[in-house]
C-alpha positions as CSV (number, residue, x, y, z in Angstrom):
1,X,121.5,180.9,230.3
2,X,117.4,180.2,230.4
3,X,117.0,181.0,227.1
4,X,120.5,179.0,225.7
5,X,118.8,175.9,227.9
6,X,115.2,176.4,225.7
7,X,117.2,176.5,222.3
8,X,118.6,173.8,223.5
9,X,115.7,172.3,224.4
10,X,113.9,173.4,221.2
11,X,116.8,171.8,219.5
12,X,116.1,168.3,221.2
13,X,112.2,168.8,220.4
14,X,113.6,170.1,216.3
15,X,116.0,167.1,216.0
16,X,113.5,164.6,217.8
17,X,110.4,165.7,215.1
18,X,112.7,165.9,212.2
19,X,114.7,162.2,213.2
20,X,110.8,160.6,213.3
21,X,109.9,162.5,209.8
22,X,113.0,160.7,208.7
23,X,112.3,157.2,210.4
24,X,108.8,157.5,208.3
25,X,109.3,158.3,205.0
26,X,112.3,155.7,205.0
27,X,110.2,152.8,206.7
28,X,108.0,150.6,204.2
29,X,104.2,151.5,204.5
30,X,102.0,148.8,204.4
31,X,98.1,150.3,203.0
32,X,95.2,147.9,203.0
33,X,93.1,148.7,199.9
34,X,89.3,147.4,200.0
35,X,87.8,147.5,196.7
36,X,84.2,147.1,195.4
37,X,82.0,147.5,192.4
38,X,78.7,146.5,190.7
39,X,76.8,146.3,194.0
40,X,73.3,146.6,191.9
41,X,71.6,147.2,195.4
42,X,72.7,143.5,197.1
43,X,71.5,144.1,200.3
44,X,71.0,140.1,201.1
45,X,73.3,137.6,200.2
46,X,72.1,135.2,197.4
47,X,72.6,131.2,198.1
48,X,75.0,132.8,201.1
49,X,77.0,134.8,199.3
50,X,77.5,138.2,199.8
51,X,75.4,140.3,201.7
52,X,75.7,144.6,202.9
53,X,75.6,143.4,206.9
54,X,78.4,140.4,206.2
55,X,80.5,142.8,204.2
56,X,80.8,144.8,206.7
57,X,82.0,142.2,209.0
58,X,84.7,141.6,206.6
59,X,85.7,144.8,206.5
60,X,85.5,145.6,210.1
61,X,88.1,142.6,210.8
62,X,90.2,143.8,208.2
63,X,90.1,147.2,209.9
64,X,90.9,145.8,213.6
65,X,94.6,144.4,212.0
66,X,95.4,147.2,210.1
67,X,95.5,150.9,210.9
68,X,96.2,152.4,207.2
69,X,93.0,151.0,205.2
70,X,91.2,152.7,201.9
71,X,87.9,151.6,201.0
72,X,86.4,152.6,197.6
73,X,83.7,151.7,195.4
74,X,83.9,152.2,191.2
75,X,80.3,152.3,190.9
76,X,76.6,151.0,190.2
77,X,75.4,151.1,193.9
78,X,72.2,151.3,191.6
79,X,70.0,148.8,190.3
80,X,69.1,145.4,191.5
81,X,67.3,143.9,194.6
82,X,63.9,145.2,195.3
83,X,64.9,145.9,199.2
84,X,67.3,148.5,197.0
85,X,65.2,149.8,193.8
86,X,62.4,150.5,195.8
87,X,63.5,153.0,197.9
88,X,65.9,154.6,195.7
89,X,68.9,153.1,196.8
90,X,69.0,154.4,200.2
91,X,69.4,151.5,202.4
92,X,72.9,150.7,200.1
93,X,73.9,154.2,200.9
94,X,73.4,153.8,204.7
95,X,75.6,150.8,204.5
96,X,78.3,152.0,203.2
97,X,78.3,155.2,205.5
98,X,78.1,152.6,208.3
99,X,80.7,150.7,206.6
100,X,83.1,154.2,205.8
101,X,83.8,153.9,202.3
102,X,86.3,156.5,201.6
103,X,85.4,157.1,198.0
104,X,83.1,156.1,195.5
105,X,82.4,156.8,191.6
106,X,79.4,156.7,189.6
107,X,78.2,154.2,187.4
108,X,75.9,154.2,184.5
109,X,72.9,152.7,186.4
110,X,73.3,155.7,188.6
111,X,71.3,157.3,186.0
112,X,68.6,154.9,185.8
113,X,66.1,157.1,187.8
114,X,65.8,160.8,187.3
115,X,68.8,163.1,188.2
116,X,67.5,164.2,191.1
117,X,67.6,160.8,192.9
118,X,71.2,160.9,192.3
119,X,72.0,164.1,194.0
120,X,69.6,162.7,196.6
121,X,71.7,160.1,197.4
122,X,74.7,162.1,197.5
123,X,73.6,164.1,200.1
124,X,72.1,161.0,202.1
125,X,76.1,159.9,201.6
126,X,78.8,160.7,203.8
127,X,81.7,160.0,201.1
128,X,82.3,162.2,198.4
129,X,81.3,160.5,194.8
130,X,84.3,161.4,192.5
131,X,83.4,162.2,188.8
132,X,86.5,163.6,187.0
133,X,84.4,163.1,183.5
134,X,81.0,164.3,184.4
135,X,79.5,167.9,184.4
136,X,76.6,169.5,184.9
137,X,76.2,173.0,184.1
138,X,80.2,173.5,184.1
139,X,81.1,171.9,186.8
140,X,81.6,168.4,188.6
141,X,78.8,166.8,189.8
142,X,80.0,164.9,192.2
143,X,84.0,166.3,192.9
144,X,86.9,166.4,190.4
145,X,89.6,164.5,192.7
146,X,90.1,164.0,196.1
147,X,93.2,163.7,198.2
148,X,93.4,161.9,201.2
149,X,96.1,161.0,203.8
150,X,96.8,157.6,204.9
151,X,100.0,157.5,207.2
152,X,101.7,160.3,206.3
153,X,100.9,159.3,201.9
154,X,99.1,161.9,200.3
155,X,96.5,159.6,197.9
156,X,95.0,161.0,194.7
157,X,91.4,159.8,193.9
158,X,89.9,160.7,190.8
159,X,86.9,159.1,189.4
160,X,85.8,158.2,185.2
161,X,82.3,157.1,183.9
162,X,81.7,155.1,180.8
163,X,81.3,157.8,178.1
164,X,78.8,155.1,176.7
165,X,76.2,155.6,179.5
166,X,74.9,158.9,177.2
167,X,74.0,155.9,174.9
168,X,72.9,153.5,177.1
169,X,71.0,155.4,180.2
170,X,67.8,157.8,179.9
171,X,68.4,160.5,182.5
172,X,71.9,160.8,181.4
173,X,71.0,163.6,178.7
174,X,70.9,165.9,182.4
175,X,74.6,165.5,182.5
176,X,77.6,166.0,180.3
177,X,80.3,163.6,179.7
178,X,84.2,164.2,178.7
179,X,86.3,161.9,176.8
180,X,87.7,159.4,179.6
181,X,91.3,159.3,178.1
182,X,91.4,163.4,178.1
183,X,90.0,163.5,181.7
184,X,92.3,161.3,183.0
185,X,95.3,163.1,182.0
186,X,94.1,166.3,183.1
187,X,93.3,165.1,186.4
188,X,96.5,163.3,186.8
189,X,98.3,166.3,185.8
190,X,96.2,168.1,188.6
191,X,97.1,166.0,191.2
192,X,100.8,165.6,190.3
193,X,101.1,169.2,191.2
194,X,99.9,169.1,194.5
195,X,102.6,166.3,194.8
196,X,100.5,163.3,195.6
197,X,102.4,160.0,196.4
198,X,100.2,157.6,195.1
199,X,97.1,158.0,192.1
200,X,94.7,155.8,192.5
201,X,91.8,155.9,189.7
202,X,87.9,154.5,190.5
203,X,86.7,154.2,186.6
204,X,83.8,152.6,185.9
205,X,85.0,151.6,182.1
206,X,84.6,148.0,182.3
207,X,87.7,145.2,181.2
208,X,85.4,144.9,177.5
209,X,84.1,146.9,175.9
210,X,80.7,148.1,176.4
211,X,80.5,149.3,172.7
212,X,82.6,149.2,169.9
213,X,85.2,151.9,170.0
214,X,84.2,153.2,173.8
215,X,86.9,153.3,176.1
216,X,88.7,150.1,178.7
217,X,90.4,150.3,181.6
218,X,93.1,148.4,179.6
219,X,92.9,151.1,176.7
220,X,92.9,153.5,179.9
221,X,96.0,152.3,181.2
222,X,98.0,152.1,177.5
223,X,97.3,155.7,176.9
224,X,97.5,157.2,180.3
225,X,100.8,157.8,182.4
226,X,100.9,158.4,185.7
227,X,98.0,156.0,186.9
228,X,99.4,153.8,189.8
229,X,96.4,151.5,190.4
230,X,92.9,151.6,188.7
231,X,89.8,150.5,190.3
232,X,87.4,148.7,187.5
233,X,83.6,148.2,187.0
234,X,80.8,148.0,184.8
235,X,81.8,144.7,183.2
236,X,81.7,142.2,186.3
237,X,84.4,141.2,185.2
238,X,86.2,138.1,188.3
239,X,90.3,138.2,188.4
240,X,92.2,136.1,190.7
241,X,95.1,138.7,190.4
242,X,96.1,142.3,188.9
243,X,96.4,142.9,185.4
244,X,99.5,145.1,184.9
245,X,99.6,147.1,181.4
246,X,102.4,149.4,181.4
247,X,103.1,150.9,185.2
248,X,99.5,150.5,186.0
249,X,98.3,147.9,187.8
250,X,94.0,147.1,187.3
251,X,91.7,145.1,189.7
252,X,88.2,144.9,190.0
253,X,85.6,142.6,192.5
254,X,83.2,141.0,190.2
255,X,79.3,142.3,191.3
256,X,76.8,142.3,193.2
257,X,78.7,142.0,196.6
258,X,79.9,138.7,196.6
259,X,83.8,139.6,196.5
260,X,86.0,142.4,198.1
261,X,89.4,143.1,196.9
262,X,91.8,143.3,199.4
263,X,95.0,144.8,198.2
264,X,98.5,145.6,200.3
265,X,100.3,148.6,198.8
266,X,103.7,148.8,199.7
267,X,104.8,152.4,200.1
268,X,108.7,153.6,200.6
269,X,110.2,157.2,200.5
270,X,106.8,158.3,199.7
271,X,107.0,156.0,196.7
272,X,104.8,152.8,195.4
273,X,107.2,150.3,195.7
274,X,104.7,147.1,195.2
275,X,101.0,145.7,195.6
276,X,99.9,142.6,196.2
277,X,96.3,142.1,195.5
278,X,93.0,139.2,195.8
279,X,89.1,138.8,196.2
280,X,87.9,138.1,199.1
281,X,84.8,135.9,198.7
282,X,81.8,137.2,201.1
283,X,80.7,134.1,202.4
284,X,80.6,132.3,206.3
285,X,80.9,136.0,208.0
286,X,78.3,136.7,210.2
287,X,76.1,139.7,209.5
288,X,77.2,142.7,212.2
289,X,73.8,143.1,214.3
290,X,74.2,146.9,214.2
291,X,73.7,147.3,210.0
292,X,71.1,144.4,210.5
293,X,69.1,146.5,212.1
294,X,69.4,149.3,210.4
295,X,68.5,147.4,206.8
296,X,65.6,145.6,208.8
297,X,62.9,148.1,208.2
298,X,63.6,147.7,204.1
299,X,63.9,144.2,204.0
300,X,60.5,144.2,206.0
301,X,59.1,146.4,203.3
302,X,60.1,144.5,200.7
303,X,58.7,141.2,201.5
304,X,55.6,142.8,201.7
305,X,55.9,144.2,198.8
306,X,56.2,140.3,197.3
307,X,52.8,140.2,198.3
308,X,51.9,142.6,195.5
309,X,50.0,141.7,192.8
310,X,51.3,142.6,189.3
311,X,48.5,141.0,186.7
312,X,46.6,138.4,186.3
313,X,46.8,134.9,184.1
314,X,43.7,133.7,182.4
315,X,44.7,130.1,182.5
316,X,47.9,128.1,184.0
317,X,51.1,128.8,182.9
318,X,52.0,125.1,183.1
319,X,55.5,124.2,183.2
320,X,55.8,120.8,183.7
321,X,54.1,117.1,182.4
322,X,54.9,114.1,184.4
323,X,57.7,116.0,186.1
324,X,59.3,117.2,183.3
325,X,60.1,120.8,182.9
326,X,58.4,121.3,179.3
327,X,60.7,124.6,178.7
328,X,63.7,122.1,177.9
329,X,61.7,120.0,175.1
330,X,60.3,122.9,173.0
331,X,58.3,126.2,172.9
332,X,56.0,126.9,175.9
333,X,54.1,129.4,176.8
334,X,55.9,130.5,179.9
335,X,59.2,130.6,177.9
336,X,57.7,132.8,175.3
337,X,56.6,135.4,178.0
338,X,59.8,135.5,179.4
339,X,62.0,136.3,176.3
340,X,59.6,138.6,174.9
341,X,59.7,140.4,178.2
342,X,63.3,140.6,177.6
343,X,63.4,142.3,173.9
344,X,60.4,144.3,175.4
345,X,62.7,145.9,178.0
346,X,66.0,145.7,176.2
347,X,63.4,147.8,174.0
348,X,62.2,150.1,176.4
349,X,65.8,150.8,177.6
350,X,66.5,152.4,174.1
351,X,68.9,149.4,172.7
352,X,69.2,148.4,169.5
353,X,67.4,144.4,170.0
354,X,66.6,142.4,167.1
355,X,65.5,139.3,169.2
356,X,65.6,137.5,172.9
357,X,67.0,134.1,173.8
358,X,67.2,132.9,177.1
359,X,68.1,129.5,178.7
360,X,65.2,126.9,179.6
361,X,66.9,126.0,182.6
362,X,66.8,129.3,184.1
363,X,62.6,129.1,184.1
364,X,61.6,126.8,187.3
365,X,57.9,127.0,187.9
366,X,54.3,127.1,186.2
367,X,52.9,131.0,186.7
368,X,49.3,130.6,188.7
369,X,46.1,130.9,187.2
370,X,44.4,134.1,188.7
371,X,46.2,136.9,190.6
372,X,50.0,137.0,190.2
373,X,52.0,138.4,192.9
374,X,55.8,139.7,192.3
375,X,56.7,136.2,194.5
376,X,55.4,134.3,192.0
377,X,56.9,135.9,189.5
378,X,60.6,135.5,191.8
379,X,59.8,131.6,192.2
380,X,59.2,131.6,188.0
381,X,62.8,133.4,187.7
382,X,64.5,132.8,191.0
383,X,68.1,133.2,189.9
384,X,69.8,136.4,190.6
385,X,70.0,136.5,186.6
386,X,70.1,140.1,184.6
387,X,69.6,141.1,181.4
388,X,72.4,142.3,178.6
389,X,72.7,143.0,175.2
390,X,74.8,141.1,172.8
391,X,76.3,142.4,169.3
392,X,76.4,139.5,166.6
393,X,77.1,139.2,163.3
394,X,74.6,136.7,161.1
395,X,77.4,134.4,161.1
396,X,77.5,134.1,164.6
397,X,73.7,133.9,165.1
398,X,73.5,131.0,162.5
399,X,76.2,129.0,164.8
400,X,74.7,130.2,168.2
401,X,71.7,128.5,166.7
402,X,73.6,125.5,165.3
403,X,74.3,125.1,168.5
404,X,70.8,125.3,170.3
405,X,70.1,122.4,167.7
406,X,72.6,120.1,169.2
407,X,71.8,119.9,172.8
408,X,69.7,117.1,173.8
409,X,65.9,117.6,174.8
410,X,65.6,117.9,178.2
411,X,68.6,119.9,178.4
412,X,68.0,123.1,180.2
413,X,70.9,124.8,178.1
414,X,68.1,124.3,175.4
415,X,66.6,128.2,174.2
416,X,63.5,129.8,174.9
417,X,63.1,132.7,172.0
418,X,61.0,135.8,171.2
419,X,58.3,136.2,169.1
420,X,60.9,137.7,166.1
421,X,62.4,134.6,165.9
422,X,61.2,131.1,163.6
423,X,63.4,128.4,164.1
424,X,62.7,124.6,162.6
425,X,65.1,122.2,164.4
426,X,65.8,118.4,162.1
427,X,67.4,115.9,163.8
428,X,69.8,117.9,165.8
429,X,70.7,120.5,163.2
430,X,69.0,123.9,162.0
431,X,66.5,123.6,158.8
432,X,65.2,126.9,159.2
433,X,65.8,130.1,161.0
434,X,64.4,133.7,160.2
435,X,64.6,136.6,162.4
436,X,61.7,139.6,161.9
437,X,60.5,137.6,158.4
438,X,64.0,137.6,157.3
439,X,66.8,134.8,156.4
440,X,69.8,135.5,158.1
441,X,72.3,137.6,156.3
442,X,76.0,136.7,157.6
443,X,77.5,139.9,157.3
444,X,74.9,141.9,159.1
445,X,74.7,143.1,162.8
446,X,71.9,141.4,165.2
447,X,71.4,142.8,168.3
448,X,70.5,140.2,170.9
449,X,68.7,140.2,174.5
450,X,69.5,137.6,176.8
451,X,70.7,136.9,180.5
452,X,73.8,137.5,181.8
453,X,74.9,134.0,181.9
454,X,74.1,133.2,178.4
455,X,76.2,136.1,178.1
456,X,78.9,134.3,179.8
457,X,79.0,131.8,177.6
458,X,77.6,129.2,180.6
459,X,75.7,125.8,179.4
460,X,78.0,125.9,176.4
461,X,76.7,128.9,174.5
462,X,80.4,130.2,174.0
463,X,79.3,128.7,170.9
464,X,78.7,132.0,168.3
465,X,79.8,134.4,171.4
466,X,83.8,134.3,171.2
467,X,83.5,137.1,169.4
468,X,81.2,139.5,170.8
469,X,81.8,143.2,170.1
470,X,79.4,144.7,172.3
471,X,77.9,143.6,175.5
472,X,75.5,145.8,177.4
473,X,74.9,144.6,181.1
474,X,71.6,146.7,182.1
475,X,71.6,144.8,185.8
476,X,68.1,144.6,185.4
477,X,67.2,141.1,187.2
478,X,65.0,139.2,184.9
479,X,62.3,138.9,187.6
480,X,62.0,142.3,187.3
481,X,61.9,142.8,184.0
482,X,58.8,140.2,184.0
483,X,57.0,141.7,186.4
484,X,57.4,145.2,184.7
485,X,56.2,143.1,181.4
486,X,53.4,142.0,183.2
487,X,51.6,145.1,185.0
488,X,51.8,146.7,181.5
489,X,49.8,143.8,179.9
490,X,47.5,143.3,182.9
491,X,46.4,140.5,181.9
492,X,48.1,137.6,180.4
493,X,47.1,134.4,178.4
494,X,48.9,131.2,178.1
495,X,49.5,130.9,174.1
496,X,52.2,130.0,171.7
497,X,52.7,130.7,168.2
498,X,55.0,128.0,166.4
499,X,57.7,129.8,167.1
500,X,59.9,127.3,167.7
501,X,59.4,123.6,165.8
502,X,60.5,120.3,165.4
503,X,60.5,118.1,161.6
504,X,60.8,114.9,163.1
């Protein structure tokens, strides 16, 4: 009778656990996604915008309304504020440990420093860095996939690199890198068999291409099945919505912290059933004390650091007559430092660079006579501006230039250039222009160094850059570049060289 009353009992407790197995995998499951990318070590928010300590407010609030959340990152913690680069990234990995990222993947500028500082900030991580496409000495350098269980959903992670970062990055000759498209599908097919509900890919690939021929998250997605969301970087590219190519749906958060995507995906039956997805704009939350004061010590070192002197200037580096910023009239000397700082570097980076250009309105004061500290150098350059490398063809140079000619002096969309380049401007159109000696042949590739918002085609320069084929983001801030520039010339004299002139 005892033991009829606990099979019975046992029955209840079997019926009661099997009835709530049913109840979940029939209900709709709602899964917050959080996504970010492109960091490049913004640990302050810039003109109040983003910031590590005000993310993690967001994300904290997000958290206290929704149980199920996955946070993720696709890549380039690496590379930008000083707080960051000067301590090897660390204070951007003890942010997002505070902040529980679940996931992240690498990006190329997590090869800018010497292997070794990358496996030394994996271990200062607690999240596993997926890298489906990277080896080292046969196996994964970071981990192939990961699966992880959100309410009952079993989630596949996996994680792709640009293949174009063995181009493009010094220190990644210490790695090996597989074909993104042939990764993908092996991983997929990995965790298909250990019956995953949902695959979710962190692929820093960029929406354009990096280089001609290299592999998209788009191109990803067309010759990939299986993929139920993808996580973008490397191109900061900003979406208002998901692009969908096939059964794959692609988002990605812009860069440098200023967005999060916030995603809902809609699980039934253990199937995706839907996604609804935005970016969140990182701006009016208030920093959470606890991360403050855990950053505090770097951002401390760093403004000391500021006080650091990099060179020294002979003379002035005047900017301005009467008020006027002289950079938006004609050649200066200032402007001419800057852009050949940029071919410099885009140099040193081992990228093919014919020339510089960069916008006069981007250079806002006169460089001291004397000592010159790393803050004068920041109030010279003060935007949170980086440098990238364009592919043009001659054709496009010529009307890039044709352009330049028509803005109006005093413009600061008007073009500071490198030493390479001799341009004659006559009455709003170009009479001249040679580039290393040379007339411009049309058909011919020019590799150009500028800042991202030239890039972008901001002030107007779309003109000549519809139709760029390669464009190489470095996320080295222009500040830095021109302090680098500087410490190796020690000392620097005001001078220009008629490399820019007027006929009339």
């Amino acid at each position: 009778m005892r033991a009829l009353k606990i099979w019975g009992m046992t029955m209840v407790v079997v019926i009661a656990v099997l009835g709530l197995y049913i109840y979940q995998n029939n209900r709709e499951y709602q899964i917050i996604l959080l996504n970010t990318n492109d960091s490049h070590g913004s640990i302050l928010p810039v003109d109040s915008v983003g910031g590590m300590a005000e993310r993690a407010t967001f994300i904290r609030m997000v958290r206290e309304k929704n149980p199920y959340v996955l946070l993720v990152d696709a890549g380039d913690i690496n590379t930008g504020q000083a707080i960051s680069n000067r301590a090897d990234a660390k204070p951007d990995i003890l942010a997002y440990n505070y902040m529980g990222y679940d996931a992240v993947t690498v990006g190329n500028h997590e090869f800018d420093k010497p292997l070794n500082v990358l496996l030394k900030q994996m271990q200062w991580a607690e999240f596993p860095f997926v890298t489906s496409n990277i080896q080292r000495n046969g196996t994964p350098l970071g981990v192939e996939y990961l699966i992880k269980e959100i309410g009952g959903v079993k989630i596949g992670i996996f994680g792709l690199t640009t293949k174009n970062t063995e181009n493009v990055s010094i220190h990644a000759g210490e790695v090996t890198f597989e074909n993104e498209v042939m990764a993908a599908r092996k991983v997929v097919k990995l965790l298909k068999k250990q019956q995953v509900n949902l695959i979710i890919g962190l692929v820093h690939l960029g929406f354009t291409e990096s280089a001609p021929g290299f592999i998209t998250s788009y191109r990803l997605a067309q010759e990939v099945d299986g993929i139920d969301i993808l996580v973008d970087g490397h191109s900061h590219s900003f979406i208002e919505r998901p692009e969908h190519i096939h059964k794959t749906t692609i988002v990605t958060a812009n860069q440098s912290g200023r967005y999060v995507g916030e995603g809902i995906i809609r699980m039934k039956k253990g199937r995706f059933v839907g996604f609804y997805w935005k970016p969140v704009l990182i701006k009016g939350f208030q920093p959470d004390s606890v991360l403050s004061l855990q950053l505090r010590p770097y951002v401390e070192a760093a403004e000391k650091d500021l006080a650091t002197v990099v060179g020294e200037a002979t003379e002035e580096f005047s900017l301005f007559q009467d008020g006027e910023n002289l950079a938006r009239y004609g050649e200066t000397a200032l402007g001419d430092l800057v852009a050949d700082a940029l071919k410099w570097k885009a140099g040193k980076l081992n990228l093919k660079v014919d020339f510089a250009l960069t916008n006069s309105g981007g250079i806002r004061e006169s460089l001291p006579a004397g000592k010159i500290t790393k803050g004068d150098v920041l109030a010279v350059l003060p935007f949170d501006n980086v440098l990238e490398v364009v592919a043009l063809s001659g054709s496009e140079v010529r009307r890039l230039f044709d352009h330049i000619a028509s803005i109006p002096l005093g413009n600061g969309a008007f073009a500071q250039v490198s030493r390479e380049v001799r341009v004659v401007y006559d009455s709003g159109r170009v009479r001249t222009l040679t580039i290393a000696g040379r007339p411009i042949e049309d058909d011919k590739m020019y590799y150009m160094a500028t800042c991202d918002y030239v890039a972008a085609g901001k002030d107007g320069y779309e003109a000549g850059l519809e139709n760029i084929t390669g464009r190489e983001n470095t996320s080295r801030s222009l500040s830095d570049v021109l302090i680098e520039y500087i410490q190796t010339k020690g000392k620097i004299i005001p001078r220009v060289d008629g490399r820019i002139k007027f006929t009339d």
